[in-house]
C-alpha positions in Angstrom: 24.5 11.0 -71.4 26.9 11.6 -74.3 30.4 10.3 -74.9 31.7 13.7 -73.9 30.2 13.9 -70.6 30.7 10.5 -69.4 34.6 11.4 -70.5 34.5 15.0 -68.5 33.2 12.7 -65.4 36.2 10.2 -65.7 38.6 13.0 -65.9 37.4 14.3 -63.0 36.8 11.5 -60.8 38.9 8.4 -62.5 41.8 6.9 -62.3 44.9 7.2 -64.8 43.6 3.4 -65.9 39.9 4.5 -66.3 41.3 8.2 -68.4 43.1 5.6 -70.4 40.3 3.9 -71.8 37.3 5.7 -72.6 38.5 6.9 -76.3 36.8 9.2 -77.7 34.0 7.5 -79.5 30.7 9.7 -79.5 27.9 6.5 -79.9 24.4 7.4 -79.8 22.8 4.6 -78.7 19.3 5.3 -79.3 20.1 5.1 -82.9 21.7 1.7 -82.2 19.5 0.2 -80.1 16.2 1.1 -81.7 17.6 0.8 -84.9 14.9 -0.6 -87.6 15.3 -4.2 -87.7 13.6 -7.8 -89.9 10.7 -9.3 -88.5 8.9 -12.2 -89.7 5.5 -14.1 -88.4 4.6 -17.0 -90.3 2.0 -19.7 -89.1 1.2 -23.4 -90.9 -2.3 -24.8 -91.1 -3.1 -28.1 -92.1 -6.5 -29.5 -91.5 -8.5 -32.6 -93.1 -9.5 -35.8 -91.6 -9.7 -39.4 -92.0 -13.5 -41.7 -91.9 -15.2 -38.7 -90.0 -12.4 -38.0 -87.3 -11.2 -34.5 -87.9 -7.3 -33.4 -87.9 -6.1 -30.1 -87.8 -2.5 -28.9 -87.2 -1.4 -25.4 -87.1 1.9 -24.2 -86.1 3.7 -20.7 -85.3 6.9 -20.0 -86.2 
């Protein structure tokens, strides 16, 4: 639904308040919401070990 047609709705069935505040801004909010955005993955490995017991750490981040 588009700015217009949400405003041709409130004009019809809204109050003078409601009229009052929908501007006139025409957002398309696929654009915003699916916008490209950053992403990172990043994971840590350690391993080794001490007199034959073996350690290993890994973490994701």
């Amino acid at each position: 639904m588009t700015g217009d047609q949400v405003r041709e709705i409130v004009s019809q069935y809204g109050t003078n308040l409601h009229k009052g505040q929908v501007g006139s801004a025409n957002t398309n909010w696929q654009d915003v919401i699916y916008r490209p955005a950053f992403a990172s993955d990043n994971n840590v490995t350690i391993t080794g070990g001490i007199r034959q017991i073996p350690i290993v750490f890994h973490w994701d981040i």
